[in-house]
C-alpha positions as CSV (number, residue, x, y, z in Angstrom):
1,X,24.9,134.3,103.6
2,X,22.3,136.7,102.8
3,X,20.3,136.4,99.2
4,X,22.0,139.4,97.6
5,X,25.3,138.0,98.1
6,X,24.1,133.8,96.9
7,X,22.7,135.7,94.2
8,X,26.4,137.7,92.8
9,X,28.1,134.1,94.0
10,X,25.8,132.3,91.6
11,X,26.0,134.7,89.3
12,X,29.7,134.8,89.0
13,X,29.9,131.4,88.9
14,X,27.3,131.4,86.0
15,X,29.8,134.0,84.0
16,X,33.0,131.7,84.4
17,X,31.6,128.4,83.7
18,X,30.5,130.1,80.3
19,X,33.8,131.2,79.8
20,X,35.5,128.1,80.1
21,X,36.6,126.6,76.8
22,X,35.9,123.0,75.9
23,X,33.6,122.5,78.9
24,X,30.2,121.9,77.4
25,X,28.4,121.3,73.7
26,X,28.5,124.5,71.4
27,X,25.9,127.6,72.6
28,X,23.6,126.0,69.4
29,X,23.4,122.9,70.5
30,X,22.6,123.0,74.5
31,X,19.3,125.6,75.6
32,X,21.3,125.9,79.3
33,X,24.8,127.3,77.7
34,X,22.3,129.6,75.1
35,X,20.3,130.9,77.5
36,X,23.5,131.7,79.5
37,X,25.2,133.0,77.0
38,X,21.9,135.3,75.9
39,X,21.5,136.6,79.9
40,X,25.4,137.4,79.9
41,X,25.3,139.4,76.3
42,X,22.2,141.0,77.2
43,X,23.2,142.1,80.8
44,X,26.9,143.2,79.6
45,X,25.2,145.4,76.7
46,X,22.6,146.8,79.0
47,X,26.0,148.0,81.2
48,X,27.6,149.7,78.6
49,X,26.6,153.1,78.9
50,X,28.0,156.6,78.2
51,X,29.3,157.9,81.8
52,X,27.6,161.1,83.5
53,X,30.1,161.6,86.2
54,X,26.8,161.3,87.9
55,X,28.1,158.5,90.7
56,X,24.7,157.6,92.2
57,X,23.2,157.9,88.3
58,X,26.0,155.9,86.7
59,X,25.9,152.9,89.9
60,X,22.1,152.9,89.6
61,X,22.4,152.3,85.4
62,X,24.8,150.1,85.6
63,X,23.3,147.9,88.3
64,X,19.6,147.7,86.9
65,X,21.0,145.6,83.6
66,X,23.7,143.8,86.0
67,X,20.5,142.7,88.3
68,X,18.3,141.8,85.4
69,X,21.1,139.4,84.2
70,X,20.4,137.7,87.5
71,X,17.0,137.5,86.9
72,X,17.9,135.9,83.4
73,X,20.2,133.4,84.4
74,X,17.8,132.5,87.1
75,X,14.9,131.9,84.6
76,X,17.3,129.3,82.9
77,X,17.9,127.4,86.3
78,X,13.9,127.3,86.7
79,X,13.5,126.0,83.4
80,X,16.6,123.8,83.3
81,X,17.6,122.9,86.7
82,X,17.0,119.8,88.5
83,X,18.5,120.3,91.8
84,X,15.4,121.7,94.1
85,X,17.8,124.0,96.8
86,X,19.2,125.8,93.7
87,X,15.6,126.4,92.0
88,X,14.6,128.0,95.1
89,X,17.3,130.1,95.4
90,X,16.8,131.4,92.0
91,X,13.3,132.4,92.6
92,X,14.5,134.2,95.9
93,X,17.1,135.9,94.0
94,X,14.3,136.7,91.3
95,X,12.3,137.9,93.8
96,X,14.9,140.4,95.7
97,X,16.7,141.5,92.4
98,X,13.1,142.7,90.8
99,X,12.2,144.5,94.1
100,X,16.1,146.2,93.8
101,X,15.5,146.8,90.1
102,X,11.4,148.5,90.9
103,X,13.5,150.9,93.3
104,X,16.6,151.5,91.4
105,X,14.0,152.5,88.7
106,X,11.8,154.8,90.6
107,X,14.9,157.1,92.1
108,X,15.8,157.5,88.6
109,X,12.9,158.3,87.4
110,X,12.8,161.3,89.9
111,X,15.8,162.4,89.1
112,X,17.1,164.7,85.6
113,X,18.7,162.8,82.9
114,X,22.1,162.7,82.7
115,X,24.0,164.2,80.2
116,X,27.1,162.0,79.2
117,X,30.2,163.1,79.9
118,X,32.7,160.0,79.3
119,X,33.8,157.3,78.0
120,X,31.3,154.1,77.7
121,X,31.5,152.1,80.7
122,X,33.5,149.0,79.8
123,X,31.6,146.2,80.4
124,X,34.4,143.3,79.7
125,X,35.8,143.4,83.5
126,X,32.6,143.0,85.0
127,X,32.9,139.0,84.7
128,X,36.5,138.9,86.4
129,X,35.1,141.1,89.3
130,X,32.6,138.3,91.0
């Protein structure tokens, strides 16, 4: 399985053991479920934008804040994790999702703003997706 995809599995499975009820301490009391549940707000506000119409523009926004939550919820495993195979793979998926995010950025950044033309992407069904 190539990095790209253990990173969306481990992702996903990051997003739906947060949204389990009853499973673990309250966010407050544990530093793994707050820094979860701070990567998941952070990456689901960063993907609610108002839609160009734009489809390469409108992928390319969403994405960079859907990578980056990667990037978070990796930083928790390095900080938190004990099992060696999965720290590893969070630094690879550091690694590949901050080269995808440098050139996400720089086509963007070649490229005309875009001016909004609908509704705010939802970011709610992102979770149920992976």
């Amino acid at each position: 399985m190539s990095t790209l995809r253990h990173g969306l599995a481990l992702t996903g499975l990051l997003i739906l053991t947060l949204l389990l009820p009853g499973q673990a301490p309250a966010q407050g009391d544990d530093p793994v479920i707050r820094g979860y549940t701070q990567a998941n707000e952070r990456m689901h506000q960063g993907m609610s934008f108002a839609l160009s119409g734009d489809a390469d523009q409108d992928f390319l926004r969403g994405m960079i804040p859907h990578h980056q939550g990667a990037i978070d919820m990796a930083r928790v495993v390095l900080e938190h994790g004990k099992d060696p195979k999965i720290k590893k793979l969070a630094r690879e998926i550091i690694k590949a999702q901050e080269k995808e995010i440098a050139q996400m950025k720089a086509w963007l950044a070649k490229k005309p703003a875009p001016k909004p033309r609908g509704q705010t992407a939802p970011p709610a069904g992102h979770g149920a997706q992976h």
